[in-house]
N, C-alpha and C positions, 0 to 999 in steps of 0.2 A: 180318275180312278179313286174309288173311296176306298182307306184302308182304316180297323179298328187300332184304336190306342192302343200303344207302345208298351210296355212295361219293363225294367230292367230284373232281370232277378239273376241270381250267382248258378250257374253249373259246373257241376263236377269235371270239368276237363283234364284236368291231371290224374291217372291213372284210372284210367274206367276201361282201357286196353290195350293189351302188352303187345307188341312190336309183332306182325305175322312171319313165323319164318319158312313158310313156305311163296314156292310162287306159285300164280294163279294163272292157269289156263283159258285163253279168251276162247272163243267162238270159232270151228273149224269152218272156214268159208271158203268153199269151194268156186275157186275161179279163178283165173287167169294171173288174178289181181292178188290174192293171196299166195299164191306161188312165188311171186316175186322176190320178198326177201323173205330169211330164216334167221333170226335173231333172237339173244333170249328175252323171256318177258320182263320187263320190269317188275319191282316186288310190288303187292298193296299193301301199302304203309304208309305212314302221314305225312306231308309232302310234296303227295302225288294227285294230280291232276286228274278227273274222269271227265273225258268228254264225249256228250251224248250221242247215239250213234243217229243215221238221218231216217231210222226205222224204229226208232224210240217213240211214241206217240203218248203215253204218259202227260196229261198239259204241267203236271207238276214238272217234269224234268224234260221235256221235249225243245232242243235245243241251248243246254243249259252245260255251264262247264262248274263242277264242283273242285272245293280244293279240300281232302280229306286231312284234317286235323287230331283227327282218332283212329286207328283201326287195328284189329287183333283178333284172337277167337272169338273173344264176346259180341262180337260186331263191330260197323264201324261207323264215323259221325263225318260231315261233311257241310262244307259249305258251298251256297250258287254263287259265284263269283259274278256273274252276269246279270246282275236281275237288277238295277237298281231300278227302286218308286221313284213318285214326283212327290215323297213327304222329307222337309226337312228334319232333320236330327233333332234341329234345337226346339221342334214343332211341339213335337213329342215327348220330351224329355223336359218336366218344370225345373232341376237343376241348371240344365243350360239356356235358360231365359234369357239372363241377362249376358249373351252371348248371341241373339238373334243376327247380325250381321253375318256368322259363318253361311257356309254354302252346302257341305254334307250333305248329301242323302241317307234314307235309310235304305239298305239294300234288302231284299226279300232272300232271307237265306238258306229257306226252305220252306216243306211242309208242318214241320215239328215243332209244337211249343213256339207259334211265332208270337207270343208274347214276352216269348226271354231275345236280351242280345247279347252277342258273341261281338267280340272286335278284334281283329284282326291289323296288328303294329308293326310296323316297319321299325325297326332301332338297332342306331350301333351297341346297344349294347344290352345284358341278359335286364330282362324287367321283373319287378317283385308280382307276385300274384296274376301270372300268366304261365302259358306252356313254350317253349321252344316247336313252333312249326316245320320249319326250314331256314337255314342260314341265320337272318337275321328278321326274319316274321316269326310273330308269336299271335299267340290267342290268348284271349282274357273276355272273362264276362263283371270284373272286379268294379263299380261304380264309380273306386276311387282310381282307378287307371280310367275310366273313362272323363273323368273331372280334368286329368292332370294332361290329357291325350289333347283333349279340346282347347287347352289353353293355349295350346303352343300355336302362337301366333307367325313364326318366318320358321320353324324349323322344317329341317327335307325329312323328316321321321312321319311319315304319312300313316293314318287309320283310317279303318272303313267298320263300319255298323253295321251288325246285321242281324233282324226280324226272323227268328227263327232258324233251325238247319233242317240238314238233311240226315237220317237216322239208319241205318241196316242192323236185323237182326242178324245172331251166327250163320253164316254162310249164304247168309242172303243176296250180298251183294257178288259174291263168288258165283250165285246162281246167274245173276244177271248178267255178268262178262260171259258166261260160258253161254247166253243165249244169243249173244254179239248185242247189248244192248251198251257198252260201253266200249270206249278205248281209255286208255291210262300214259299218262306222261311226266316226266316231270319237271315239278312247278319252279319259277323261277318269278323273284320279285317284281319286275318291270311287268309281268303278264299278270299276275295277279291284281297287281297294284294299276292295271292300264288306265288309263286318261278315258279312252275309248269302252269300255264296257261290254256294251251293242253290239261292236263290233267282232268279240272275241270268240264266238262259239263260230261264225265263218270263219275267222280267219285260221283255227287251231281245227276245225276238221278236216281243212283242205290238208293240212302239213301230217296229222296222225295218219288220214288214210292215206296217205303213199308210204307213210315210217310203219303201217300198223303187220305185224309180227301174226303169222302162221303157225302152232305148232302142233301140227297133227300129225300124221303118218314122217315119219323119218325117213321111209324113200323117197318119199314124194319130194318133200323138202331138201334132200337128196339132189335127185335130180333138179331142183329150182334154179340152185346154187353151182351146179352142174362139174360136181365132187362130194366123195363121200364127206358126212358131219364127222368132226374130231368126234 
């Protein structure tokens, strides 16, 4: 697979989208299978995992699980957690030359601006010129966090790279759960940071659509549950 040069450049990730405080309504799917459970939705906000529905056909996000790192009224930003190339990091990047031994991939992190990278850190502890993603992942597109990321030769603080994101205008991506083109979860380090990759858009559709959340008609759901909702 031929892919074009790399380039690092800075994005504005800290504060381009304030916290959504609504929740969002997925897809009323009428069937057997949605009656099941009645549970509330999870919020969209950064953290949260979208995984692609299997009527997604999009080839940009057609089996693809993003990890949203931004979102709020202004829209929201994400990354493909699944997509890694066959280009090394250090291929791409003339800083990490003398560094050619490491193993990194660049990951394909979406449609948007895939000449900028976003990376994505594992660390005990708060990092300068990055954002708090979840727990203890952050995101950074900072040069010198990716200098100082690469260096660390035995520590368990694991990063990943990545070629671009994924972008939603206001209420764009709200359109797109309410078409059922998404499910939402959330993300926890070990899934994010998986060994496996490739694997992970099967392995987290089969678990979201048994867990995936109905909220339409309130009798219906009602009867699913088969007692009235508090």
């Amino acid at each position: 697979m031929n892919h074009p040069a790399l380039a690092v450049a800075v994005l504005a990730l800290g504060g381009l989208y304030a916290p959504l405080s609504d929740v969002t309504r997925p897809a009323e799917r009428r069937s057997e299978e949605s009656a099941a459970t009645c549970r509330p939705q999870p919020k969209l906000d950064k953290g949260m995992l979208l995984v692609a529905s299997r009527s997604l056909e999009d080839p940009n996000f057609s089996e693809v699980v993003v990890l949203l790192i931004a979102a709020g009224p202004n829209g929201a930003m994400g990354l493909i957690i699944n997509r890694p190339s066959d280009v090394k990091l250090t291929s791409v990047l003339p800083s990490l030359k003398s560094q050619r031994e490491r193993r990194e991939l660049v990951y394909l992190g979406g449609p948007v601006l895939t000449h900028n990278v976003v990376l994505l850190i594992r660390s005990g502890k708060p990092l300068d010129n990055a954002i708090a993603v979840f727990d203890d992942v952050y995101a950074s597109s900072s040069l010198t966090v990716l200098k100082h990321e690469s260096e660390r030769r035995s520590s368990k603080e694991l990063f990943r790279a990545f070629a671009g994101h994924a972008g939603w205008g206001p209420g764009q991506l709200e359109a797109e759960m309410g078409r059922g083109d998404w499910y939402i979860t959330p993300a926890d380090a070990d899934t994010v940071l998986t060994a496996k990759p490739r694997d992970l858009w099967g392995k987290l559709i089969q678990r979201v659509e048994g867990d995936w959340v109905w909220q339409g008609n309130r009798e219906l759901c009602s009867a699913a549950v088969g007692h009235p909702l508090p």
